[in-house]
C-alpha atoms as an extended CHARMM CRD file, in Angstrom:
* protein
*
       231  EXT
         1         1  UNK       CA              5.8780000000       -9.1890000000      -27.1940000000  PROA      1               0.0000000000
         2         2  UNK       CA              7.4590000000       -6.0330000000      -25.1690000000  PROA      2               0.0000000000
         3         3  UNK       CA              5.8560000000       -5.1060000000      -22.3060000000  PROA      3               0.0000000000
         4         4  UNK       CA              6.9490000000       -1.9290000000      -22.2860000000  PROA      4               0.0000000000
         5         5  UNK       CA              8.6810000000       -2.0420000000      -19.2450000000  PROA      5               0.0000000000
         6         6  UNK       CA             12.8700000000       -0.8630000000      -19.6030000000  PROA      6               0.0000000000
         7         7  UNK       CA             14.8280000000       -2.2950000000      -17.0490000000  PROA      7               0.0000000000
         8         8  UNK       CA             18.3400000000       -1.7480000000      -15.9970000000  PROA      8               0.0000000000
         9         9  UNK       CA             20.6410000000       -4.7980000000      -15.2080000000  PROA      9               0.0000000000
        10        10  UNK       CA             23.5840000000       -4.0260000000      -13.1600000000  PROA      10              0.0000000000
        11        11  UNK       CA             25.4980000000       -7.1710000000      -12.9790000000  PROA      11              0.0000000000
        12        12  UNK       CA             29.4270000000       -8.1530000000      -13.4880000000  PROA      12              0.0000000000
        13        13  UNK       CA             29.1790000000      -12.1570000000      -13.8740000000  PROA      13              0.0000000000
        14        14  UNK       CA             28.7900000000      -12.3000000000      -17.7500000000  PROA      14              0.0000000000
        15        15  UNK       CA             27.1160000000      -15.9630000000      -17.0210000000  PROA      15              0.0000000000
        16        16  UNK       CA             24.7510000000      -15.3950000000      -14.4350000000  PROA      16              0.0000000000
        17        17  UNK       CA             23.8090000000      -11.6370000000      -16.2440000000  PROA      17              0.0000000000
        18        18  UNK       CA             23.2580000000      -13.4990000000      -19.7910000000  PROA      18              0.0000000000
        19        19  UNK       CA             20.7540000000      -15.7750000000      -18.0730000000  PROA      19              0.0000000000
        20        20  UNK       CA             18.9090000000      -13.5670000000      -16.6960000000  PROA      20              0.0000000000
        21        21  UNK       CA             19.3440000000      -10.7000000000      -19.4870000000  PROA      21              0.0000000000
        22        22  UNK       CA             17.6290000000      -13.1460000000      -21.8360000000  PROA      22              0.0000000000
        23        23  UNK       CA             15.0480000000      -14.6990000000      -19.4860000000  PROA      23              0.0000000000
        24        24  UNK       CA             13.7850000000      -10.9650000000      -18.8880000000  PROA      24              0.0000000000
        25        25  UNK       CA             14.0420000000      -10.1730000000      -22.1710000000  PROA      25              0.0000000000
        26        26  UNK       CA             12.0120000000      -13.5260000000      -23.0730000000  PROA      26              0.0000000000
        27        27  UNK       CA              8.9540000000      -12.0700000000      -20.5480000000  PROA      27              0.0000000000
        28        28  UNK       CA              9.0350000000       -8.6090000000      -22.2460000000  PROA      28              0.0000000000
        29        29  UNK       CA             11.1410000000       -6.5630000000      -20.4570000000  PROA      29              0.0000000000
        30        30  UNK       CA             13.2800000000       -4.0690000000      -22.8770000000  PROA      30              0.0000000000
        31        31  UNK       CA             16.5340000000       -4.6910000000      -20.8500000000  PROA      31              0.0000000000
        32        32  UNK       CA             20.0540000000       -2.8830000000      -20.7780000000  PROA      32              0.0000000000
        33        33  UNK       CA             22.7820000000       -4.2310000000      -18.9030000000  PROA      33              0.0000000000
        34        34  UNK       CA             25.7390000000       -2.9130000000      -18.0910000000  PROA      34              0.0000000000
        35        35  UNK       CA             28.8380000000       -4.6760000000      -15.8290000000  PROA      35              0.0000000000
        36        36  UNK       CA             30.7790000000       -1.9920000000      -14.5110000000  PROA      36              0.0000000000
        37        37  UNK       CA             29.9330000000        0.2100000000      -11.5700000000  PROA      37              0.0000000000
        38        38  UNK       CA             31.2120000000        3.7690000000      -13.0330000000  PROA      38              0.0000000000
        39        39  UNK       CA             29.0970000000        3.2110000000      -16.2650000000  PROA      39              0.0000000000
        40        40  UNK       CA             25.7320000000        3.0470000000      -14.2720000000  PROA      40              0.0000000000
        41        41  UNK       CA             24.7820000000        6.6580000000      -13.8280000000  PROA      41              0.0000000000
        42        42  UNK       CA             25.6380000000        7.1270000000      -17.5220000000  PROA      42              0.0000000000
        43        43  UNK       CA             23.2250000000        4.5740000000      -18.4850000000  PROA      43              0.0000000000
        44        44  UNK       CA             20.7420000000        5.5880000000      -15.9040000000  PROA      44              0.0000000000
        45        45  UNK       CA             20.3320000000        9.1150000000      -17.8230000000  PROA      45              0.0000000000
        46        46  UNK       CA             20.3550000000        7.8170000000      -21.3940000000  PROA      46              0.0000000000
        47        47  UNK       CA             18.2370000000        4.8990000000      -21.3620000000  PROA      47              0.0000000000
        48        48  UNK       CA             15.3510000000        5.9230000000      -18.6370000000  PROA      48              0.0000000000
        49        49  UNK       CA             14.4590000000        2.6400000000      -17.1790000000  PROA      49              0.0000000000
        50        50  UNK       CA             11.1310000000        2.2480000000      -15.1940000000  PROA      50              0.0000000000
        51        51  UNK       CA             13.1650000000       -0.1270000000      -12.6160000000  PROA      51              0.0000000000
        52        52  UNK       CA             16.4660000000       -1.1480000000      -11.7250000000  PROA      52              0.0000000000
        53        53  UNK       CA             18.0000000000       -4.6530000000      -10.7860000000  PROA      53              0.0000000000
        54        54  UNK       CA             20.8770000000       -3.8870000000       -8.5490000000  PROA      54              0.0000000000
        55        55  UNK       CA             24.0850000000       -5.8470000000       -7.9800000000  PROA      55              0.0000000000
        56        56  UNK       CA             26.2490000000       -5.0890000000       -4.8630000000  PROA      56              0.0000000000
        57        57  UNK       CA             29.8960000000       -6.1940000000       -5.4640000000  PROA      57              0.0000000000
        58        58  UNK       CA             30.6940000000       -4.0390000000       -8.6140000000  PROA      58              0.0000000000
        59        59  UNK       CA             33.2180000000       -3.1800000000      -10.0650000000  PROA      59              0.0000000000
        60        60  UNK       CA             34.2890000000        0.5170000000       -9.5190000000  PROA      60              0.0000000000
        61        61  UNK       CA             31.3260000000        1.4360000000       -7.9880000000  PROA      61              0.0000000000
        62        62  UNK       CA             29.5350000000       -0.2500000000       -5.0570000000  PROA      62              0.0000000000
        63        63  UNK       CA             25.4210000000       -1.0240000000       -5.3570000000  PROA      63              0.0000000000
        64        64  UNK       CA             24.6410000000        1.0370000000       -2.1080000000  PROA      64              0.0000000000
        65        65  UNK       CA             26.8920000000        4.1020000000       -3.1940000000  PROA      65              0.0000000000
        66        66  UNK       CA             24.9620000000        3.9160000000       -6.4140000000  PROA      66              0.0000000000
        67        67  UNK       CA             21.3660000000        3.5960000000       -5.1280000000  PROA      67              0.0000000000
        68        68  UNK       CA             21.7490000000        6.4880000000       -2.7280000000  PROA      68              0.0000000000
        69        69  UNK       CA             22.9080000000        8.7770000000       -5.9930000000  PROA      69              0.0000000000
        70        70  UNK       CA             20.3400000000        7.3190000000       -8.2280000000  PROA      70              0.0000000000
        71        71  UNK       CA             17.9400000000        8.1950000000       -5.5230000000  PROA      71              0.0000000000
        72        72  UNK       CA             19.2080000000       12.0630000000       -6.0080000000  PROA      72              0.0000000000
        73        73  UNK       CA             18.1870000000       12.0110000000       -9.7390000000  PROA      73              0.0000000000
        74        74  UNK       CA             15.6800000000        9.5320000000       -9.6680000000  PROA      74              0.0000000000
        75        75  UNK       CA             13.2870000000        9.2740000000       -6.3520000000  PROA      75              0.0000000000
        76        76  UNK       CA             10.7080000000        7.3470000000       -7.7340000000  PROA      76              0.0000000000
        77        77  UNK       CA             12.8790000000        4.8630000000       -9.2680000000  PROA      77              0.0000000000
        78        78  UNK       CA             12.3660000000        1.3360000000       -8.2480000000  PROA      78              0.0000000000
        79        79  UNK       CA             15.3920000000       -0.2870000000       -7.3130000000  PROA      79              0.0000000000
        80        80  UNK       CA             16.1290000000       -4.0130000000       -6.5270000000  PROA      80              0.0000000000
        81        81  UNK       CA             19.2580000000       -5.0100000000       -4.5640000000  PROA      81              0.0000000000
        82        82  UNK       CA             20.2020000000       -8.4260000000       -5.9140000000  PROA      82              0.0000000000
        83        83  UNK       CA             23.4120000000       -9.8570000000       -3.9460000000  PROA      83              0.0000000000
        84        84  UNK       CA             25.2890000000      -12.7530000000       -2.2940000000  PROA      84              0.0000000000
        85        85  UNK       CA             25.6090000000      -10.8150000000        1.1040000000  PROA      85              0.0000000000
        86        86  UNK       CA             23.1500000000      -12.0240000000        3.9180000000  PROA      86              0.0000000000
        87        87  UNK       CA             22.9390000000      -10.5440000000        7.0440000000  PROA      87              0.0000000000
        88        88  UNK       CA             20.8000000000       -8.4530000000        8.3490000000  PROA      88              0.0000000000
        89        89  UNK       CA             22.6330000000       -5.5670000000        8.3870000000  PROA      89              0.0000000000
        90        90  UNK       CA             23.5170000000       -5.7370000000        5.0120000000  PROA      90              0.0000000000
        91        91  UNK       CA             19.4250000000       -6.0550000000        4.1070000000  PROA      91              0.0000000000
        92        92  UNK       CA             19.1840000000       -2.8040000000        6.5480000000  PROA      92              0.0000000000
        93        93  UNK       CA             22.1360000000       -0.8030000000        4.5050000000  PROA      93              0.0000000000
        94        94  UNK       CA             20.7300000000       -1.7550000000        1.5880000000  PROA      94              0.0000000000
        95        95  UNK       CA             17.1820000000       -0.3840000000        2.1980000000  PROA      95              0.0000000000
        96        96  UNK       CA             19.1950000000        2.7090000000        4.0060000000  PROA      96              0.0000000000
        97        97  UNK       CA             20.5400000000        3.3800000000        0.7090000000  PROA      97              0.0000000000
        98        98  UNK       CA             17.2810000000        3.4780000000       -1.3840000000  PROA      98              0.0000000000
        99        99  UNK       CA             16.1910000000        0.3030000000       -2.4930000000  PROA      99              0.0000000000
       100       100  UNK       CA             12.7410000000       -1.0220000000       -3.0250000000  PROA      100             0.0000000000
       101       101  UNK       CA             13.4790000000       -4.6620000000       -2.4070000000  PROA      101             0.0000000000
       102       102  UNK       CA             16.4370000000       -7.4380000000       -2.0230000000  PROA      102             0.0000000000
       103       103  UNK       CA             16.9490000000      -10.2630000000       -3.2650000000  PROA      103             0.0000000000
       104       104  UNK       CA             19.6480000000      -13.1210000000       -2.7640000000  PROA      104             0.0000000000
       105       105  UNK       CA             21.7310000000      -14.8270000000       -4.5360000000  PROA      105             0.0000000000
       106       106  UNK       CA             21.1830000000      -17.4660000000       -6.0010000000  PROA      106             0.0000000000
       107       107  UNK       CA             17.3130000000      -17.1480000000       -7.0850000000  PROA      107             0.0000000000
       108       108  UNK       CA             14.9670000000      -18.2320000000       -9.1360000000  PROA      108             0.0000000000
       109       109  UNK       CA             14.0070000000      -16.0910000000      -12.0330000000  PROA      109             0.0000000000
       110       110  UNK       CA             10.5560000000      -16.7780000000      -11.4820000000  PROA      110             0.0000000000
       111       111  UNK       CA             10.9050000000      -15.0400000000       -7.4860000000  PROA      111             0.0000000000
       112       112  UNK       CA             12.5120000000      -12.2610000000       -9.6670000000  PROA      112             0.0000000000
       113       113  UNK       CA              9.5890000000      -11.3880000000      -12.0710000000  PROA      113             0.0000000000
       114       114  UNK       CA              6.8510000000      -11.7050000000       -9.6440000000  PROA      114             0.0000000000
       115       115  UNK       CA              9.1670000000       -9.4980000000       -7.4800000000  PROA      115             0.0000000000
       116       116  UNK       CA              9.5710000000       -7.0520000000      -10.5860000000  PROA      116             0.0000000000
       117       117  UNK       CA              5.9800000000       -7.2610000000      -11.4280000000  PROA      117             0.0000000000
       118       118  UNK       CA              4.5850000000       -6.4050000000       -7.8210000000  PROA      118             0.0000000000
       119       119  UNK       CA              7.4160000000       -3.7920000000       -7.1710000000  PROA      119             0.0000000000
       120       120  UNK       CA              6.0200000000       -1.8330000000      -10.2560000000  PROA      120             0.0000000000
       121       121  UNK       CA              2.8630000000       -2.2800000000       -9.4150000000  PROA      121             0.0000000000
       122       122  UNK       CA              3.4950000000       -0.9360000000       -6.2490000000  PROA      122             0.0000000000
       123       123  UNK       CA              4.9160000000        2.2690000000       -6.8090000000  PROA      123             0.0000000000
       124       124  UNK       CA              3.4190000000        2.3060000000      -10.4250000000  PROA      124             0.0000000000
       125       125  UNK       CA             -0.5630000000        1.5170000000       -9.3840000000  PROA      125             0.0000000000
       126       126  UNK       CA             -0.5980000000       -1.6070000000      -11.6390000000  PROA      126             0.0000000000
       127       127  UNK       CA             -2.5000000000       -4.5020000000      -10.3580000000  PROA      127             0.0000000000
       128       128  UNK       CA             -1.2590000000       -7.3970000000       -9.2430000000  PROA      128             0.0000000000
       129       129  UNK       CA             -4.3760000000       -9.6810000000       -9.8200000000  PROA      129             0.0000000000
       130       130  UNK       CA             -4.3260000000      -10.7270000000       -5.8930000000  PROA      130             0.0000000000
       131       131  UNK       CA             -7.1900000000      -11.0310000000       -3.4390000000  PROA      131             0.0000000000
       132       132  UNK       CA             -5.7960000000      -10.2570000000        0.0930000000  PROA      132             0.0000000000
       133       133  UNK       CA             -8.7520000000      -11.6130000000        1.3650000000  PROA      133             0.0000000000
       134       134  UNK       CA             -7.9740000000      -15.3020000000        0.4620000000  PROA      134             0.0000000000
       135       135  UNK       CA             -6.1910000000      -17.9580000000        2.8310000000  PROA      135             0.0000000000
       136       136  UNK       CA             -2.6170000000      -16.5280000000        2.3530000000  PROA      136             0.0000000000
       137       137  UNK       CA              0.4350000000      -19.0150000000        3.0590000000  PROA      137             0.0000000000
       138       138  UNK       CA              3.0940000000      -17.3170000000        5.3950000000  PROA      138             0.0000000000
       139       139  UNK       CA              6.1570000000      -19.4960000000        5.8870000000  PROA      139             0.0000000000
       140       140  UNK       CA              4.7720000000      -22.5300000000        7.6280000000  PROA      140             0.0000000000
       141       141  UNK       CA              1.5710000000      -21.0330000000        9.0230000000  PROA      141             0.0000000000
       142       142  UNK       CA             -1.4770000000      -20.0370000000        6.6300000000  PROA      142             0.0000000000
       143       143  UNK       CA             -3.2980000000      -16.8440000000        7.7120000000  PROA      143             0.0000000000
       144       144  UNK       CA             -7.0800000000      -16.7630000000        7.0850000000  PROA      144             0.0000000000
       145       145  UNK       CA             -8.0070000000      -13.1620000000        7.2840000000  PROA      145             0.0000000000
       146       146  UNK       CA            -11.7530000000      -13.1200000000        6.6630000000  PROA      146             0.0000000000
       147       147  UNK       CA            -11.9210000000      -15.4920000000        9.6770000000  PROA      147             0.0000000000
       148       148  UNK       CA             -9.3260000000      -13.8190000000       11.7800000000  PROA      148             0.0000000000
       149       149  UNK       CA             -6.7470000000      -16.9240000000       12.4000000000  PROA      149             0.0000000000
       150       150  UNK       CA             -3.3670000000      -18.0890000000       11.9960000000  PROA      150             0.0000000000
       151       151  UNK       CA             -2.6490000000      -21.5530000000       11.5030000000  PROA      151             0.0000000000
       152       152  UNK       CA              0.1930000000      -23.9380000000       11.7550000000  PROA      152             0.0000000000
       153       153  UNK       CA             -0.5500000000      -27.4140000000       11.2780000000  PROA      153             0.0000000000
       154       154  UNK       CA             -3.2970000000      -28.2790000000       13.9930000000  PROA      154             0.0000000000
       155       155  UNK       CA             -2.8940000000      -24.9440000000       16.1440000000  PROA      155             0.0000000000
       156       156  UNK       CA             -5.2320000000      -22.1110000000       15.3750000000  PROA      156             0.0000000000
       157       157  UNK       CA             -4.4250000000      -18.5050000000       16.9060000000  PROA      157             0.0000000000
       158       158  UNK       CA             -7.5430000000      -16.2000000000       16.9620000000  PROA      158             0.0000000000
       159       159  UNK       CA             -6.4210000000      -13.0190000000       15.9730000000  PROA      159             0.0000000000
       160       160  UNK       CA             -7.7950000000       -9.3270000000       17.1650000000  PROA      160             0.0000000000
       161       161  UNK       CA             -9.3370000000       -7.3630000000       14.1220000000  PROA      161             0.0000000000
       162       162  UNK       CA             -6.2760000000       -5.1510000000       14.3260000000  PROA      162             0.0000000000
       163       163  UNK       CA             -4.1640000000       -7.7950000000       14.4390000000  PROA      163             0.0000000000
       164       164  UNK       CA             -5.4390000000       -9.5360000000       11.6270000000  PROA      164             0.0000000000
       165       165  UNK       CA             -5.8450000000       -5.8190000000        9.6230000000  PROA      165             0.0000000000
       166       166  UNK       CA             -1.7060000000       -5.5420000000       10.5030000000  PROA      166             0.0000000000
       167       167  UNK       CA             -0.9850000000       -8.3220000000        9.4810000000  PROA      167             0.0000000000
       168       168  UNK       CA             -3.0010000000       -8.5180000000        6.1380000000  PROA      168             0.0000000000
       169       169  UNK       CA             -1.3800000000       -5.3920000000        5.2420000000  PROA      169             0.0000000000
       170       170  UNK       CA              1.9180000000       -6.7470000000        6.1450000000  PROA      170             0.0000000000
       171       171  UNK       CA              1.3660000000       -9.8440000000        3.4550000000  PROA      171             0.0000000000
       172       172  UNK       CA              0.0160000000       -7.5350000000        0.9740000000  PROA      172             0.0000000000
       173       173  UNK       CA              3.2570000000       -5.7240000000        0.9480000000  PROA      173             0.0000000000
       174       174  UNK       CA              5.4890000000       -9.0160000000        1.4080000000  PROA      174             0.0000000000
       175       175  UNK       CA              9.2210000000       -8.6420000000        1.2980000000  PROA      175             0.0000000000
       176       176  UNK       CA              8.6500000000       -5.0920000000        0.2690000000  PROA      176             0.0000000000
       177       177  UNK       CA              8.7830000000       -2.3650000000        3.0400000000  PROA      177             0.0000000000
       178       178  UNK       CA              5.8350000000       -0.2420000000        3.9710000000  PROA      178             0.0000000000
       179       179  UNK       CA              6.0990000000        3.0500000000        5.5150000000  PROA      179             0.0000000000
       180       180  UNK       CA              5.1870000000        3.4980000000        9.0730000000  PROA      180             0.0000000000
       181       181  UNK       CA              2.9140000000        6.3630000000        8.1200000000  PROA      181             0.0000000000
       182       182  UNK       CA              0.7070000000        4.6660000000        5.5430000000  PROA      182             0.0000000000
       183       183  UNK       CA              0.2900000000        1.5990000000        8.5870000000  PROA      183             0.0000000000
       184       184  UNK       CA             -0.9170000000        4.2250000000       10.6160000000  PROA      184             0.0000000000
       185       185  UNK       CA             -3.2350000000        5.9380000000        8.2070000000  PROA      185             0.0000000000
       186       186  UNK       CA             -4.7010000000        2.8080000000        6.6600000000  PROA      186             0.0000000000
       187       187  UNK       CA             -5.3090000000        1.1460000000       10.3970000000  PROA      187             0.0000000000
       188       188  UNK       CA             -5.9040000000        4.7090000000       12.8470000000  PROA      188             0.0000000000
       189       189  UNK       CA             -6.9570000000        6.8000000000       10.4010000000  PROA      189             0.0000000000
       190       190  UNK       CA             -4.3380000000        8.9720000000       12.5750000000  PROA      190             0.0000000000
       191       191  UNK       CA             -0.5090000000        8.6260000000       12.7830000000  PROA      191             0.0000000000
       192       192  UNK       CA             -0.2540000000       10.8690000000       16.0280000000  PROA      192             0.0000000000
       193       193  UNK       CA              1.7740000000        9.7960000000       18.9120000000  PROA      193             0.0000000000
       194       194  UNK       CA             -0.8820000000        7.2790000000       20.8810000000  PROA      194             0.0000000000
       195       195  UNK       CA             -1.4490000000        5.2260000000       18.0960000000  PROA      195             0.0000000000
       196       196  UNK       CA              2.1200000000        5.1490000000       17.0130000000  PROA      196             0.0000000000
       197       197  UNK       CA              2.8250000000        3.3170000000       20.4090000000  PROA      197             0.0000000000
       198       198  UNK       CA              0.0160000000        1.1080000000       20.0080000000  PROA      198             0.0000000000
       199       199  UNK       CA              1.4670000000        0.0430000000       16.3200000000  PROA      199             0.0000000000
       200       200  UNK       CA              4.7800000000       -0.9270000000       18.4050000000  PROA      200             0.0000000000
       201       201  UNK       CA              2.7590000000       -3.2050000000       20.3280000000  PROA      201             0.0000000000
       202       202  UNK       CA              1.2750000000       -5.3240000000       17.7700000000  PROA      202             0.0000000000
       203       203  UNK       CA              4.0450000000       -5.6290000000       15.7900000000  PROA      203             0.0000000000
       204       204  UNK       CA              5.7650000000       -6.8550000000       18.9330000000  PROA      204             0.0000000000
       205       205  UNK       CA              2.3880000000       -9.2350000000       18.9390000000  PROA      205             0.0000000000
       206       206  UNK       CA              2.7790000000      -10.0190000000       15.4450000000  PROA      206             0.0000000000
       207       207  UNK       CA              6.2670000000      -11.1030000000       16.0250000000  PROA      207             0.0000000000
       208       208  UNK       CA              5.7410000000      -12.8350000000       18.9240000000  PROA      208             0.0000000000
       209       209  UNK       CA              2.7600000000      -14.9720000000       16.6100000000  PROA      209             0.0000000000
       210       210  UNK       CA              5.4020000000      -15.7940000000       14.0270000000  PROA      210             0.0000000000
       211       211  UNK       CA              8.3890000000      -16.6520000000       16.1050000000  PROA      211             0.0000000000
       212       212  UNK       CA              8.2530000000      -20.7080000000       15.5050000000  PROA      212             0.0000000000
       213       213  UNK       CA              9.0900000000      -19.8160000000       12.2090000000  PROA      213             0.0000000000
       214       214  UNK       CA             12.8110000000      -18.1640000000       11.7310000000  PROA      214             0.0000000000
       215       215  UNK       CA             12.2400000000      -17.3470000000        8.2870000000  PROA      215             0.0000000000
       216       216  UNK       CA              9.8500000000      -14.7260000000        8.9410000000  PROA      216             0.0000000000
       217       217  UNK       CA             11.0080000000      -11.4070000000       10.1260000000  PROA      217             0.0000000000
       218       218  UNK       CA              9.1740000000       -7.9310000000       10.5310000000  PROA      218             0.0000000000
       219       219  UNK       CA             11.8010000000       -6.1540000000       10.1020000000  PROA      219             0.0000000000
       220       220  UNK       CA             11.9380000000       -2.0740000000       11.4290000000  PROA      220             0.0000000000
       221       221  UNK       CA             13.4400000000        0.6050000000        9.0700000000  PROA      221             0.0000000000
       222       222  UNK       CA             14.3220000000        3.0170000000       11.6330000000  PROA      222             0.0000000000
       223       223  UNK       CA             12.7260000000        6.4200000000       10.1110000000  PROA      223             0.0000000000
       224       224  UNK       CA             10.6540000000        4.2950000000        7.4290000000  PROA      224             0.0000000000
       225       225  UNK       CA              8.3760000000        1.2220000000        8.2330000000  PROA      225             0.0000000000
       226       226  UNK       CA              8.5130000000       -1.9080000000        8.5040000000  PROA      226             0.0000000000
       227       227  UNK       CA              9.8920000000       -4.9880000000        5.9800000000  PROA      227             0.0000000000
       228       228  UNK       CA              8.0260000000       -8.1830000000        6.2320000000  PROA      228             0.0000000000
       229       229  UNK       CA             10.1610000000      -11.1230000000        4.9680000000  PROA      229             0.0000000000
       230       230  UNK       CA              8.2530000000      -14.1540000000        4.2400000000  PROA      230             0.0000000000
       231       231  UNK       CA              7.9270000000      -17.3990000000        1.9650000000  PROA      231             0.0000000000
């Protein structure tokens, strides 16, 4: 059954993109794909997707290049950068140039459609089904919200409830960026300068709270928020 939902594949491996043309396809998604770089813009105007599934290394055209033009036309369009690259800096350019999320190579295709799903209902207002209230598991440690504590294994950290409000909006928004703005609003009810300063210094907390664990990262977007990356 279609879901309604058209999505644009931009991928040049004709054996990795059939997989994953046809698993999408298999969970409803109306899917076009196309392989070469200088052919995406095209597609972009004629077939309207509601999201976009980015490669980097294209042929022609470059994924970044591309997301910061199909930004231009298309603000609102979701985009997700799906690549073999893995440094940080890459991750930063990549948000830099417009997209929503990022994804590496290789994946599962069930990452991807939860990924897709949560994306859209992100900047679409679908729900997602999720209680951000329950015990959430964050890397190695499980955070407890309603009881203010992060745990790994037999250590318990009491959290502040700002701390703990941070932090449950960070996981609600996991591997997705949130704008430093909305933090402020949602938290302060203010974004002015004092509370600004105090948001550096529980993310710095936050961090600091997380650090046994190397494959978490808060990650700043100078000019834009914050990108928590998590398992």
């Amino acid at each position: 059954m279609k879901s309604g939902i058209k999505l644009l594949y931009v991928e040049d491996e004709p054996f990795l993109g059939k997989i994953v043309k046809e698993s999408l396809e298999s969970r409803g998604f109306e899917v076009l794909m196309v392989a070469d770089g200088a052919k995406v813009l095209t597609a972009l105007g004629q077939f309207q997707p509601d999201i976009c599934v980015l490669d980097v290394m294209l042929p022609n055209r470059d994924g970044f290049s591309l997301a910061a033009e199909m930004r231009r036309t298309r603000p609102a369009l979701p985009i997700v950068f799906v690549t073999a690259k893995t440094q940080t800096e890459d991750v930063l350019q990549g948000f830099a140039a417009g997209g929503n999320d990022y994804l590496r190579k290789p994946f599962s295709m069930e990452e991807l459609i939860v990924r897709l799903h949560n994306l859209l209902a992100l900047t679409h207002g679908r729900p997602t089904h999720t209680d951000p209230n329950e015990a959430s598991k964050i890397g190695q440690y499980e955070f407890l919200p309603l009881k203010y504590e992060l745990r790994k294994g037999d250590h318990i950290r009491k959290l502040s409830a700002r701390e703990a409000d941070l932090l449950k909006m960070l996981v609600e928004h996991r591997n997705f960026t949130v704008a430093r703005k909305d933090i402020l609003l949602r938290l302060w009810g203010d974004d002015n300068f004092f509370n600004s300063r105090n948001l550096d210094v529980y993310i710095t907390k936050l961090r600091d709270f997380l650090r046994d664990d190397p494959s978490i990262e808060i990650i700043t977007i100078k000019g834009v928020g914050y990108h928590f990356v998590a398992g």
